[in-house]
C-alpha positions in Angstrom: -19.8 -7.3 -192.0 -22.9 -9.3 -190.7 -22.3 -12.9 -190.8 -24.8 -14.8 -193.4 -27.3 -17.0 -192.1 -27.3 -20.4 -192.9 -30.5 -20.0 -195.2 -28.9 -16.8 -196.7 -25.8 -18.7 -197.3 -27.6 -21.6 -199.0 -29.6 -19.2 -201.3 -26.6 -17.3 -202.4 -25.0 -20.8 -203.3 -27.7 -21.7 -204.9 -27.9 -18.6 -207.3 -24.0 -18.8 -208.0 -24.4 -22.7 -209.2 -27.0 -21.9 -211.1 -24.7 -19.8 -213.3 -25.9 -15.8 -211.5 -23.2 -13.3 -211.6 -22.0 -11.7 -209.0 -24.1 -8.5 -209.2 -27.2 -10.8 -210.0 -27.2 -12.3 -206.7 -26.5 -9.1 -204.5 -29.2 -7.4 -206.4 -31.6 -10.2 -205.4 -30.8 -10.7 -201.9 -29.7 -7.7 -200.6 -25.9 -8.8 -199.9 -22.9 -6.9 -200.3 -20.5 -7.7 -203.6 -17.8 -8.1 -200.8 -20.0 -10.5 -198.6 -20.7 -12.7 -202.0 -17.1 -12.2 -203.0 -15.8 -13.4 -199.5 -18.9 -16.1 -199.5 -17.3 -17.7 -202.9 -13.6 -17.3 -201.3 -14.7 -19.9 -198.4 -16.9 -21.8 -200.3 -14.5 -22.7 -203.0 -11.6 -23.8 -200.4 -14.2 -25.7 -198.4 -15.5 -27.5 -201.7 -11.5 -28.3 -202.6 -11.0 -29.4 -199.5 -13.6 -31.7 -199.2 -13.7 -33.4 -202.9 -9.8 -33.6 -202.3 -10.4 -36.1 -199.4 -13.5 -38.0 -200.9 -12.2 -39.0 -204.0 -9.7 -41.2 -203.0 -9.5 -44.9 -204.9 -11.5 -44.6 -207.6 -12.7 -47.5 -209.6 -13.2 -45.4 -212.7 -12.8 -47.3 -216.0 -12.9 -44.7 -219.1 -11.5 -40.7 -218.4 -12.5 -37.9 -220.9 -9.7 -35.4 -221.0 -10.3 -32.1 -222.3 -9.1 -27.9 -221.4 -11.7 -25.4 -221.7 -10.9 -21.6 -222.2 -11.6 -19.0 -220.0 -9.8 -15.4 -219.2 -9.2 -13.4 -215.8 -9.3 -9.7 -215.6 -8.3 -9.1 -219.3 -8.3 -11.1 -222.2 -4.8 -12.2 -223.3 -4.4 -9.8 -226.0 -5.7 -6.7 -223.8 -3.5 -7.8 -220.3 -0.5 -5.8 -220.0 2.9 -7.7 -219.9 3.5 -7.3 -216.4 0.2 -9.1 -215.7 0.2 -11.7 -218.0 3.9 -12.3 -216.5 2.6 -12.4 -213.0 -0.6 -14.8 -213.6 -2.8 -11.9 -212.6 -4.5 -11.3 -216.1 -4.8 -13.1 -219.3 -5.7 -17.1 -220.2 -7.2 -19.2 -217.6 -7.4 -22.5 -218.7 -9.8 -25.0 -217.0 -8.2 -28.7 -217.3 -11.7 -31.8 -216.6 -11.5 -35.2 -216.6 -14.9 -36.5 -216.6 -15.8 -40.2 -215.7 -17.5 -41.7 -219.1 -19.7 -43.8 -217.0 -20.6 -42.0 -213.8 -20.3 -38.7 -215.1 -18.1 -37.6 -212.4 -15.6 -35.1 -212.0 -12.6 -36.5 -210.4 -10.3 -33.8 -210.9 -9.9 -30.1 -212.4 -7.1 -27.4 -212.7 -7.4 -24.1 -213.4 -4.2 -22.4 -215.1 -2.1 -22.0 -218.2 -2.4 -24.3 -221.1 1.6 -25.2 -220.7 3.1 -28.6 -219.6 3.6 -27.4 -215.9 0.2 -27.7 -216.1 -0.8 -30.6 -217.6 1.6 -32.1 -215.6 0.3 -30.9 -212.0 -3.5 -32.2 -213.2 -2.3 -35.4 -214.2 0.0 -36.1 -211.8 -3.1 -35.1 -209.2 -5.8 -37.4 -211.3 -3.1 -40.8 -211.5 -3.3 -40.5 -207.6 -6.9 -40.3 -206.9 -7.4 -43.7 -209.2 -7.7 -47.3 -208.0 -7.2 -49.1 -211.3 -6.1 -48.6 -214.8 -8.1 -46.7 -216.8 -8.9 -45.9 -220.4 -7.9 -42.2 -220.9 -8.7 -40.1 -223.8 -7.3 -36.4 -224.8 -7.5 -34.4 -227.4 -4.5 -33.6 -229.4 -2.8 -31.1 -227.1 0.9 -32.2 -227.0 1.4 -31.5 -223.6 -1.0 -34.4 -222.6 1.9 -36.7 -223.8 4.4 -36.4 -221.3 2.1 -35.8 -218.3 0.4 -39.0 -218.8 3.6 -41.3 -219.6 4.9 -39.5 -216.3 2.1 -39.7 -214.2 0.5 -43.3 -215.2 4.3 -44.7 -215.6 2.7 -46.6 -219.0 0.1 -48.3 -216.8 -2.7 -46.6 -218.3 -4.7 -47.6 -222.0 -4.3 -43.9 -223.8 -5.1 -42.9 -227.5 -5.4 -39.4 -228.9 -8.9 -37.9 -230.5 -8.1 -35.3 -232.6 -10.9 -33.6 -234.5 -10.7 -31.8 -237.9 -12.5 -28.8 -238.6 -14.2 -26.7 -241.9 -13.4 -23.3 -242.1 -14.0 -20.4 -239.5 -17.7 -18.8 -240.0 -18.2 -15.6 -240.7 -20.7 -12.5 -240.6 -23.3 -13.6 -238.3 -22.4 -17.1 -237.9 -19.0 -16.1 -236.3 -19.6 -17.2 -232.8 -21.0 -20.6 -234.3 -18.5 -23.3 -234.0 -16.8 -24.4 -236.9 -18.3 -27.9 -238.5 -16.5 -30.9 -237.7 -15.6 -32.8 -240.8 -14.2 -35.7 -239.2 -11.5 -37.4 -236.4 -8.8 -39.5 -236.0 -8.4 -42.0 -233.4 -4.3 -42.1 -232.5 -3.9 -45.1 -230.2 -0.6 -43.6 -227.6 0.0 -46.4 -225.0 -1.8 -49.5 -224.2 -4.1 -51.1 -225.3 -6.9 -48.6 -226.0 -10.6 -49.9 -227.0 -11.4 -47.8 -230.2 -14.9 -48.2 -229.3 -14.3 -46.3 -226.7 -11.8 -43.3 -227.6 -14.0 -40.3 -227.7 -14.0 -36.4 -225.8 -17.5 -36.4 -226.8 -18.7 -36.1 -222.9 -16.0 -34.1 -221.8 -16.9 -31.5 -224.5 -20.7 -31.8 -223.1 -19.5 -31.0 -219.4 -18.0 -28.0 -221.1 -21.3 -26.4 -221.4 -21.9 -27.8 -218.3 -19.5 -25.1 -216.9 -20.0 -22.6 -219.2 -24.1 -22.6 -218.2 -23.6 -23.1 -214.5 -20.5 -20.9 -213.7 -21.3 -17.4 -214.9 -17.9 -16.5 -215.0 -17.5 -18.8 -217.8 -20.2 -17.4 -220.2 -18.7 -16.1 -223.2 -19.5 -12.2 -224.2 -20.1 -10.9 -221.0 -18.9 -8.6 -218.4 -19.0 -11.4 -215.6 -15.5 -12.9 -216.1 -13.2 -13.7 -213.1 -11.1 -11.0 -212.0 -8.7 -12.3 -210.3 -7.5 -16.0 -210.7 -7.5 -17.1 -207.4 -11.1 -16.6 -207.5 -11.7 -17.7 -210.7 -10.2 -21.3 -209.4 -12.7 -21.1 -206.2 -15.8 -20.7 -208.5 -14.5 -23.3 -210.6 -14.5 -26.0 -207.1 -17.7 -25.2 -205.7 -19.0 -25.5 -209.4 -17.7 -29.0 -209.4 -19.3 -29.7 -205.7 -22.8 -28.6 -207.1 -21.9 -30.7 -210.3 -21.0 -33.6 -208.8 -23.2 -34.2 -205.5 -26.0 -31.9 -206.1 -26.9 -31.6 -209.8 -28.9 -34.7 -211.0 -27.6 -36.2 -214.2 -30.4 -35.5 -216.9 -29.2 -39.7 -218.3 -28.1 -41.4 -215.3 -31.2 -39.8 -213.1 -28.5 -39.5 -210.1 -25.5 -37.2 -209.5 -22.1 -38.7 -210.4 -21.0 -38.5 -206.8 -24.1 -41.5 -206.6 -23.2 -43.0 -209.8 -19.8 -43.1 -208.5 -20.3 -44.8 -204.8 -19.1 -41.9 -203.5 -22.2 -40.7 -201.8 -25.5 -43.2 -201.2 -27.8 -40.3 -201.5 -28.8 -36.8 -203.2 -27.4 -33.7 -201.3 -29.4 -30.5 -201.3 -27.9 -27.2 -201.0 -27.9 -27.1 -197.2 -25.2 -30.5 -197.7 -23.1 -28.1 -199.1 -23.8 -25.2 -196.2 -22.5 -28.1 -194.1 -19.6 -28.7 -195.8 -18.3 -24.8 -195.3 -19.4 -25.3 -192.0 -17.4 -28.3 -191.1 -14.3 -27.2 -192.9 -14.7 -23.6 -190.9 -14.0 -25.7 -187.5 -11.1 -27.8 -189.2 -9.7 -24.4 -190.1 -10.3 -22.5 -186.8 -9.1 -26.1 -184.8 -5.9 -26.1 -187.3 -5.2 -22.7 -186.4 
């Protein structure tokens, strides 16, 4: 295989945050599916690997909680047993916490929907704070345990849970059901009911499901296999927050945030593969 320029890199980047399947891109620039495939592979470790060590200490004041669904070679009702058993096919789950103010995504997970789960993201998110926080959730169940774990009751938590009309039918089916109302379930703390709401967490769902093709309901372009399903889902999150300006805020979160003083264009993130290429070939 012919290694990518760095222009050719940037452009294929640039086509898969802007929510271009895989087949898209090597149809318009002339790459391989397996160069693509192998160019998200890198991409998606070197954008972990590099929001893992910058957001450290943050002086975030109000979290969003919220899981958006997603599946991995097979839905979960098509996957065979011995997949869904291995974590090869079925649900993948996509846990965000998005900063209210900044906008910023601190922290993801991709995986089941289980307490493990919640547990692991939590756990991760407590440890990349500098402060106590305001945290909101839906009503999952699981969220209860994770956060008196990870936040050992320092943390101001209540519970948004939402109440639905019926399903819609005939050709209103894939219309989401009318909310009717919600009820705001103080957990721990002392949480400000002005402030208990999912509402921007459930924006940065579309968020994903625009800019990540591989998220896009009804289509052929799902993940197929869930290591790379969770690579797509960090380089997302590195476009998101450092190169994607904020339609409100007029900045990306990363600026909102203090993490970065200025706005990154795609070759910032060509330089971030780049740099975590040498740490990888120095730590080898």
């Amino acid at each position: 295989m012919n290694r990518l320029t760095r222009n050719e890199r940037a452009k294929i980047i640039h086509l898969l945050c802007e929510g271009m399947s895989i087949r898209a891109v090597t149809r318009l620039t002339g790459a391989s599916k397996t160069t693509v495939s192998k160019l998200v592979v890198d991409m998606g470790q070197a954008a972990a690997w590099y929001q893992d060590r910058v957001f450290q200490s943050l002086s975030c004041k109000r979290l969003q909680i919220d899981e958006i669904w997603g599946f991995v070679g097979a839905k979960q009702k098509n996957a065979s047993e011995e997949a869904k058993a291995a974590g090869t096919a079925g649900d993948a789950w996509l846990w965000v916490a998005t900063d209210a103010d900044t906008k910023l995504v601190p922290c993801w997970h991709v995986g089941t929907r289980g307490g493990d789960a919640a547990m692991e993201f939590i756990d991760d998110l407590a440890s990349r704070l500098a402060n106590r926080v305001q945290v909101t959730t839906d009503g999952h169940k699981a969220y209860l345990n994770a956060i008196d774990t990870a936040f050992g009751g320092e943390v101001d938590y209540a519970m948004l849970v939402k109440l639905y009309g019926p399903e819609p039918g005939g050709e209103k089916r894939y219309s989401p059901a009318e909310c009717t109302g919600a009820i705001k379930t103080p957990i721990q703390g002392n949480p400000d009911a002005a402030h208990i709401s999912t509402s921007f967490a459930e924006r940065n769902n579309l968020n994903i499901r625009m800019h990540s093709r591989r998220m896009t309901r009804l289509t052929n372009a799902f993940s197929k296999k869930m290591e790379n399903h969770a690579h797509a889902m960090a380089l997302h999150f590195l476009y998101y927050n450092f190169v994607r300006v904020h339609k409100t805020l007029k900045i990306t979160p990363a600026m909102a945030a203090g993490v970065t003083d200025r706005l990154w264009e795609i070759g910032d993130i060509v330089s971030v593969l780049e740099t975590w290429e040498v740490t990888k070939r120095n730590a080898d």
